[in-house]
C-alpha positions in Angstrom: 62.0 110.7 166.5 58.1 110.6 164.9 57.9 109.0 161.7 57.8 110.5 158.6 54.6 110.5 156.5 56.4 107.8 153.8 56.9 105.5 156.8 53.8 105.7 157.8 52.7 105.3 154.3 54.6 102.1 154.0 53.3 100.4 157.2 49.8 100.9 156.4 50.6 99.7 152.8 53.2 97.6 152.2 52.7 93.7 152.3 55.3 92.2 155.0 56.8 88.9 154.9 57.8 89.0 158.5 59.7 86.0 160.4 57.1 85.0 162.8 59.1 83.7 165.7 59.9 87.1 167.1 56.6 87.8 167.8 56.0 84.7 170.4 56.2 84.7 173.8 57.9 81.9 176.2 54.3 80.6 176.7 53.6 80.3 173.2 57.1 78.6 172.3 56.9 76.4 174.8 53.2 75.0 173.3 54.7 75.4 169.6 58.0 72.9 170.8 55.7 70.5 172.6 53.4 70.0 169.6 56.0 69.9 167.2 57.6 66.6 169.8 54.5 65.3 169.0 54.0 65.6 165.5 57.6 64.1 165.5 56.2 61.1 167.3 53.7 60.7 164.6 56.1 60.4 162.0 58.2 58.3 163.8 55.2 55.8 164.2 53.7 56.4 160.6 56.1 56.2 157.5 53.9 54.5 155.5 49.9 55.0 154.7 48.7 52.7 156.2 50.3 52.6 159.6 49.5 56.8 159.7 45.4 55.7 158.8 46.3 53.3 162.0 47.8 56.1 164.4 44.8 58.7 163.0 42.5 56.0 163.8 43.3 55.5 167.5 43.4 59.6 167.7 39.9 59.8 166.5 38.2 57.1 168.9 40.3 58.1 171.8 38.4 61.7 171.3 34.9 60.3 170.3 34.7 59.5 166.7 32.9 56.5 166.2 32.7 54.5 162.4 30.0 55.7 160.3 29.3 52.4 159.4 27.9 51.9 163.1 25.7 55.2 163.3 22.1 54.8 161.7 21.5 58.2 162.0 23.6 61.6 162.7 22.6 64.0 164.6 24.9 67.7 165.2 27.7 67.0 167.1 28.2 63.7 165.7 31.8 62.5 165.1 32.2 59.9 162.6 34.6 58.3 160.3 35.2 55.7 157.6 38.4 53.9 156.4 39.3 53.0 152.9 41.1 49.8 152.6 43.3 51.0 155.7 45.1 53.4 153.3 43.0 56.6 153.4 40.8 58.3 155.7 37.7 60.5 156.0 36.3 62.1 159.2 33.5 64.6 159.7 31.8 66.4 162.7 28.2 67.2 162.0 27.7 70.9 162.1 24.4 73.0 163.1 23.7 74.4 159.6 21.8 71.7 157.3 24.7 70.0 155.0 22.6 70.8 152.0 24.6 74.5 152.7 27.7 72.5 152.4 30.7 71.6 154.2 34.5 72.8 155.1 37.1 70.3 153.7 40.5 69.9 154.8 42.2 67.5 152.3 45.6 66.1 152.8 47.6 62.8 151.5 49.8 60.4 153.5 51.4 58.4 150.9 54.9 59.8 150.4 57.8 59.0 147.8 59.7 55.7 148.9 60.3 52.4 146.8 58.3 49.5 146.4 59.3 45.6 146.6 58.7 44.8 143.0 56.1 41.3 142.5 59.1 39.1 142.5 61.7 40.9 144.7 64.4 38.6 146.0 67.9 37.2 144.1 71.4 36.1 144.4 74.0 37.4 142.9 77.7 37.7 143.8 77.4 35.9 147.4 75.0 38.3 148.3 71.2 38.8 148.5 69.1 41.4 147.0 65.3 42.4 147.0 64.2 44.3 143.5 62.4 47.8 144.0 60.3 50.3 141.7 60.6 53.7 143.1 57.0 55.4 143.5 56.6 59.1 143.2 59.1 61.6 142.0 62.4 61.3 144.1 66.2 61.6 142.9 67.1 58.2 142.9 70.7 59.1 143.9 69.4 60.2 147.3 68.6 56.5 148.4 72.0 55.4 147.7 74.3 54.4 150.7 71.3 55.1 153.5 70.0 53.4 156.6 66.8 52.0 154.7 64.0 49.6 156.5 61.3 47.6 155.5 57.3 48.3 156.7 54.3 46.6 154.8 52.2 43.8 154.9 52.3 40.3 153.0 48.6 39.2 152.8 49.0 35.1 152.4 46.2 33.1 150.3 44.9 31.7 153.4 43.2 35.2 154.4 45.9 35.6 156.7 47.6 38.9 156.8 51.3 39.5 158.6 52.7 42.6 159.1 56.4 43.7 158.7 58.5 46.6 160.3 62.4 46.0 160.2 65.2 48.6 160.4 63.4 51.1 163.5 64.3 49.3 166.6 67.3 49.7 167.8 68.7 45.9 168.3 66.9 45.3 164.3 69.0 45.2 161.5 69.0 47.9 158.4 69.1 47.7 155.0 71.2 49.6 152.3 71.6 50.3 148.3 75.2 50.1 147.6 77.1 52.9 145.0 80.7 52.8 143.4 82.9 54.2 144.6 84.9 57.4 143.6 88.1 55.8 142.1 85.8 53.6 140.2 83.0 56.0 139.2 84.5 58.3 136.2 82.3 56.8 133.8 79.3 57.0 136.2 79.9 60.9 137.1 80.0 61.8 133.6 76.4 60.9 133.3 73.8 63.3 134.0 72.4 63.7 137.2 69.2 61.9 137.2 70.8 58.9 135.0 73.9 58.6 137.8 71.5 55.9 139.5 69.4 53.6 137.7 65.6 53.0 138.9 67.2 49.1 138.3 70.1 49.4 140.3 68.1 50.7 143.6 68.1 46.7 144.7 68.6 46.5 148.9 70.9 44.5 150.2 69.3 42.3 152.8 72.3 39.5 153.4 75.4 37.6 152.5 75.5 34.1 155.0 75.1 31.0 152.7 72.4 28.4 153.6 75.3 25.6 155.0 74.3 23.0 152.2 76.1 21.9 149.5 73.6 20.0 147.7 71.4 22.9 146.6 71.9 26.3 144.6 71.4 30.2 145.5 72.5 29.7 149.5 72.2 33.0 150.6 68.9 33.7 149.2 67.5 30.3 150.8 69.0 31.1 153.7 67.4 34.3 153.7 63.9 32.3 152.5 64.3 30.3 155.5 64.8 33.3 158.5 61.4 35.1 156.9 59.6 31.7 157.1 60.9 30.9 160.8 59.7 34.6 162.0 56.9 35.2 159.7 55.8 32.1 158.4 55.9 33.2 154.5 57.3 31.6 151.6 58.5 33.2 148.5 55.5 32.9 146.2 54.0 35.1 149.1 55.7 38.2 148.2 53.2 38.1 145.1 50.4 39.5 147.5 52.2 41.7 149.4 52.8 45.5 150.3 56.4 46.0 151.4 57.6 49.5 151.1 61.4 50.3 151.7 61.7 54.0 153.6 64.7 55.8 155.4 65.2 54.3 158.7 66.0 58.0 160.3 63.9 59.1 162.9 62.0 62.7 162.8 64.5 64.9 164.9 64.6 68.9 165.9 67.2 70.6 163.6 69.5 73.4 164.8 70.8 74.7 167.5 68.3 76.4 168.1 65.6 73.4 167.4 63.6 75.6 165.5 62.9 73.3 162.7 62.1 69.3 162.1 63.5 67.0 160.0 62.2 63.8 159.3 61.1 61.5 156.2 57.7 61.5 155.2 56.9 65.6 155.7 55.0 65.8 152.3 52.1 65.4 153.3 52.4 64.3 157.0 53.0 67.3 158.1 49.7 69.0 156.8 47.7 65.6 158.0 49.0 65.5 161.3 48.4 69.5 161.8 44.7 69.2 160.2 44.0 65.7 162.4 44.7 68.0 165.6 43.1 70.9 164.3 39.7 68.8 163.9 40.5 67.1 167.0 40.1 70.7 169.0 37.3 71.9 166.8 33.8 72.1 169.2 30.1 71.5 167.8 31.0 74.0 163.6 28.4 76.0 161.9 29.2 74.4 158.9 30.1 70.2 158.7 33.7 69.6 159.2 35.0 67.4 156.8 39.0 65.6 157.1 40.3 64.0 153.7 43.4 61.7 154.2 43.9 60.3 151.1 46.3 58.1 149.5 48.8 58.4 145.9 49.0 61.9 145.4 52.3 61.4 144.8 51.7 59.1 141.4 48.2 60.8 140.4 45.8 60.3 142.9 44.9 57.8 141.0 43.4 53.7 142.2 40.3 53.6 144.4 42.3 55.0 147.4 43.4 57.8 145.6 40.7 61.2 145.6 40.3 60.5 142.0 38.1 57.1 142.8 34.4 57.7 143.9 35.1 57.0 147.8 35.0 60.2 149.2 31.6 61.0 147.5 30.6 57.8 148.7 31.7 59.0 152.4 29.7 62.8 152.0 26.4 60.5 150.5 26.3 58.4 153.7 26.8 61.8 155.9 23.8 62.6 154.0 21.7 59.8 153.9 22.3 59.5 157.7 21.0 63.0 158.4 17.8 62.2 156.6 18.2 65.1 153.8 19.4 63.0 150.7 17.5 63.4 147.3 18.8 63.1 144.0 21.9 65.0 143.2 22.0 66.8 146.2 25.3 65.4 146.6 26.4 67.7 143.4 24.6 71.1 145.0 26.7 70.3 148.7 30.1 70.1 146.5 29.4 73.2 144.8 28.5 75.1 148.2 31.7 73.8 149.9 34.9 74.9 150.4 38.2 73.3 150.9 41.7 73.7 152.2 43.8 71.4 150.3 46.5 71.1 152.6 49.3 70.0 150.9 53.2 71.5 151.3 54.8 74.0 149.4 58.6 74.5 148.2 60.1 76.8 150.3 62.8 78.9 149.6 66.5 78.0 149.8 69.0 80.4 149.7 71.5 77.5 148.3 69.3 77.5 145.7 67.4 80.8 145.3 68.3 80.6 141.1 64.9 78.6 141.0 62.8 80.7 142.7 60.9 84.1 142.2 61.9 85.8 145.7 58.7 87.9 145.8 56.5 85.2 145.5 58.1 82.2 147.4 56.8 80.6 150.7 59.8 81.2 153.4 60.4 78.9 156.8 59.4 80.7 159.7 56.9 83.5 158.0 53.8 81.4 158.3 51.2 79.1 156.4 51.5 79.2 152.5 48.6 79.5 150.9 49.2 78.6 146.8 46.8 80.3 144.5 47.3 77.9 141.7 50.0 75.1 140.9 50.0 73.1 137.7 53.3 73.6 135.1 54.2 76.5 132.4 50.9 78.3 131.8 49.3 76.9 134.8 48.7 73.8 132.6 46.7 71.0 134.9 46.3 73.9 137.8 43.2 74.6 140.4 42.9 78.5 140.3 41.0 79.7 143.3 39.2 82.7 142.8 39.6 86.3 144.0 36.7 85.7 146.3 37.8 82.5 147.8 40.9 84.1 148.3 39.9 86.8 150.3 37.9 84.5 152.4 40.7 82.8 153.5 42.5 86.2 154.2 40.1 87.1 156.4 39.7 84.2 158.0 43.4 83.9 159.0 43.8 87.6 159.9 40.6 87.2 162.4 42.2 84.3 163.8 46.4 85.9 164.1 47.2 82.5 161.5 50.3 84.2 159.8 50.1 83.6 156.1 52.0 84.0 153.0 50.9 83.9 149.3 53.8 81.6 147.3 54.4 80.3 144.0 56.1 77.1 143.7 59.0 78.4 142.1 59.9 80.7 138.7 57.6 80.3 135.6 58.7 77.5 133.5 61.3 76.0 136.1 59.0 73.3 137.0 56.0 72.9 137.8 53.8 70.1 140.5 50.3 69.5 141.6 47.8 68.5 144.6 44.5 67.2 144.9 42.9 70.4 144.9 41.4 70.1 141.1 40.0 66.7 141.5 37.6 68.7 144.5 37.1 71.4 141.8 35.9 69.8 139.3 33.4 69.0 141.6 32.5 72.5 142.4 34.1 73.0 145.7 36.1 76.5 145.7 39.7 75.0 146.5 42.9 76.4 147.1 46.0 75.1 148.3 47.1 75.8 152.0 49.9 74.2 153.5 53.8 73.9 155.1 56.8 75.6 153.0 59.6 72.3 152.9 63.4 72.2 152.0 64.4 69.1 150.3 60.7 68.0 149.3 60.7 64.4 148.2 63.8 63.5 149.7 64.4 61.1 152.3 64.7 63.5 155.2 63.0 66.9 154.2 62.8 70.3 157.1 60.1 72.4 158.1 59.9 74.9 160.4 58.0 74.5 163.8 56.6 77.9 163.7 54.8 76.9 160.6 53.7 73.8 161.7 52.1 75.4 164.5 50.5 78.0 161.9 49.0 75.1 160.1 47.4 73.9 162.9 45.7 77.0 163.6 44.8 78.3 160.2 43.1 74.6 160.1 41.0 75.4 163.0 40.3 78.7 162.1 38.9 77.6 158.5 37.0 75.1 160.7 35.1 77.4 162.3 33.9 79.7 159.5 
C-alpha cells in the first residue's frame, strides 16, 4: 500500500526516539557484547579513583603514551599524559592544526559515591568490632545497609612508606557488612522518613567479633583485630590517621537480563563515560584538532580539592602541552580555552517506568535509544547550569549524524523535581563551549546502577567521532 502524504510528512519530520538495537547486525552485536565484557573488566578492577587512574595508566603506555613530564618537546602525533596525585588523569594526542586554534576535550570523573573510613575509624562495642564511616557524595544511606561491602585504599605510614589495601573481591577474602533492625523490631524506625531511616552515624562496618585471648587487657576484639592488620600489613592504629580507605559494594559488574543487554555494576557514574572516552582516544589516529582526555576526581562532592577540575591542574597540564610545542606567550592559555570545545561526558538519569512520576517523558534519555546529550543541568531555573549554545548544539548534531552515533536530547527529570550538576561549567567559565554528553543510568548513585550496552557502545563512538572534528 503507498504511503499517504501525512506519513510521509511525519518521517521526514518528526523527531524519533527509536530503540537502537534493532538496527544491528550479528557482526555489530557481537563487537558491542565483547566491549561491553571489557568495560565490565574495568570496573571490576577499578572501584576506586585511584586504582581506575592505575588501569587507564597501563592502557595508555601499552598503546604509546608516554609522561609529559619525560618529553622536552611535542611534536604532532605525540601522545602524552600526566597524573595528578594518582587520583585524576589527563591525556592529549597532538593534533596537526596549531593548539593556539584550540583543542577537543572529553572530560569525565572517576570518583563515585561510596563511604569513607573516618580519621579515627575502629571501636568495640557489644563483643564486636566496628570501623566509623562518612558517606561521600549523595547516596541513600539505606542502600548500604545489609550488603557484601569491601575495603580498597591506601594507609600511607610516616616513614614514607605506603601499603595498599583491597579486602572483600577475592573469593577466599572475607566481606564486610552494615547491620539494620530488623522488622519485628523496627516500628519506630519505619515511621521515620525515608532518608532519616538510616543514620550517616549508624553506617559503622562490621569487621569482627573473636576476642584477643587475654584477660589482662581491655577492648579484645578490637586488639585482636589491631593485631591481624599489623601481622599482614604492618600498620598500627595511629596509622589510620594518614590513610585513604574507602568502603564500596563488593559485587562484581555483571550482564543483566536474559537477554544480557544491559550491565550492572557499582561505580557506573562516571566509569562508564571514562572507560568509553579512554577507548575512544585509544582508536583515535594523528586529529586535526589536539585531543584532550580529562579524568578527574570529586565531582561527586563539588569538584572541589586540587584533584578536583575546580583546582588549577588541568590548566597546568594544557600550559605544558603548550610550552612543549614551542607556541606559549602570555595568556594564550585563555584564547586556546575559548577556541575549544568539550564533551563533558558525564551520565544522565534515564527513564524508569517504575518511576516515570519524576520525569518529563518527551524529554528523558531512554536505555537502548542512544548517547544523551544534556543541554543544560543545574536545579529549578537552571540555577548553577552550563547552557550550551544553539550553535554548539548543532555541531554536535552533525557530528554524530555524520558518524551513525544515535543520540538523544534529555532533561534530567521534571522542572523543579530535582535537579544535579557536572563539570561542564567549571570548563565554561573558561570559555570552552561545553555541553554534557553521556550514558542514560537506572539507580544512579546506588551501589549497583544499569546501563544499557547499546549505549555504551554509542558512547564510545560519539567519543571518537567528536575526536575527529
Amino acid at each position: 500500500m503507498e504511503e499517504t502524504e501525512g506519513k510521509k510528512l511525519k518521517e521526514k519530520l518528526f523527531n524519533k526516539k527509536e530503540v537502537g538495537w534493532n538496527k544491528l547486525s550479528k557482526d555489530e552485536i557481537s563487537n558491542l557484547m565483547k566491549f561491553s565484557d571489557e568495560y565490565m573488566y574495568f570496573l571490576n578492577n577499578g572501584k576506586t579513583e585511584r586504582e581506575c587512574t592505575n588501569f587507564v595508566k597501563k592502557m595508555l603506555e601499552d598503546n604509546g603514551f608516554e609522561s609529559i613530564n619525560n618529553k622536552e618537546n611535542l611534536q604532532v602525533g605525540d601522545k602524552v599524559y600526566f597524573i595528578n596525585r594518582n587520583k585524576s588523569l589527563y591525556a592529549a594526542i597532538i593534533g596537526k592544526e596549531s593548539l593556539e586554534k584550540g583543542i577537543n576535550i572529553i572530560g569525565a570523573h572517576i570518583d563515585s559515591p561510596r563511604l569513607d573510613l573516618k580519621p579515627n575509624p575502629l571501636y568495640e562495642e557489644g563483643g564486636f568490632a566496628y570501623l566509623k564511616t562518612h558517606y561521600y557524595g549523595g547516596i541513600k544511606k539505606y542502600q548500604w545497609t545489609t550488603i557484601p561491602l569491601a575495603i580498597h585504599g591506601i594507609v600511607a605510614k610516616t616513614n614514607g612508606e605506603i601499603v595498599e589495601i583491597s579486602i572483600g573481591e577475592a573469593d577466599d577474602d572475607p566481606i564486610f557488612t552494615i547491620t539494620d533492625l530488623l522488622p519485628h523490631l523496627a516500628q519506630e524506625q519505619m515511621e521515620r522518613k525515608l532518608k532519616e531511616g538510616i543514620k550517616g552515624e549508624d553506617l559503622n562496618l562490621l569487621i569482627g567479633s573473636i576476642p584477643f585471648d587475654d584477660n589482662e587487657v581491655n577492648e579484645k576484639v578490637k586488639l585482636n583485630i589491631l593485631n591481624l592488620l599489623n601481622e599482614k600489613y604492618g600498620i598500627i592504629e595511629s596509622d589510620f590517621l594518614s590513610s585513604e580507605l574507602e568502603i564500596v559494594p563488593n559485587f562484581k559488574a555483571k550482564s543483566l537480563g536474559f537477554d544480557k543487554s544491559m550491565v550492572a555494576a557499582y561505580g557506573q557514574d562516571d566509569r562508564v563515560c571514562a572507560y568509553t572516552a579512554v577507548r575512544a582516544l585509544l582508536d583515535t589516529k594523528i586529529p586535526q584538532t589536539t585531543s584532550v582526555l580529562i579524568l578527574s576526581d570529586k565531582e561527586e562532592i563539588g569538584s572541589v580539592g586540587n584533584t578536583g577540575m575546580e583546582s588549577l591542574v588541568f590548566d597546568l597540564f594544557v600550559s605544558e602541552l603548550l610550552n612543549k610545542t614551542g607556541i606559549n606567550k602570555p595568556d594564550l592559555i585563555r584564547k586556546v580555552f575559548c577556541n575549544s570545545k568539550m564533551l563533558s561526558s558525564d551520565v544522565d538519569a534515564g527513564f524508569d517506568p517504575i518511576y516515570a512520576s519524576v520525569s518529563d517523558t518527551k524529554n528523558s534519555g531512554y536505555l537502548g535509544k542512544g548517547i544523551a546529550l544534556v543541554k543544560y543541568t543545574g536545579a529549578k531555573g537552571k540555577s548553577g547550569a552550563s547552557d550550551a549554545n544553539a550553535e554548539f548544539v548543532a555541531q554536535i548534531r552533525a557530528t554524530f549524524e555524520n558518524g551513525n552515533v544515535p543520540y538523544q536530547l534529555t532533561e534530567l527529570g521534571k522542572v523543579d523535581i530535582g535537579g544535579g550538576g557536572t563539570i561542564a561549567y567549571i570548563l565554561a567559565n573558561k570559555g570552552v563551549d561545553v555541553i554534557d554528553c553521556g550514558i542514560p543510568v537506572l539507580s544512579m548513585h546506588a551501589p549497583y546502577e544499569v546501563t544499557s550496552k547499546f549505549d555504551i557502545y554509542c558512547a564510545y563512538e560519539g567519543y571518537k567521532a567528536f575526536w575527529k572534528m
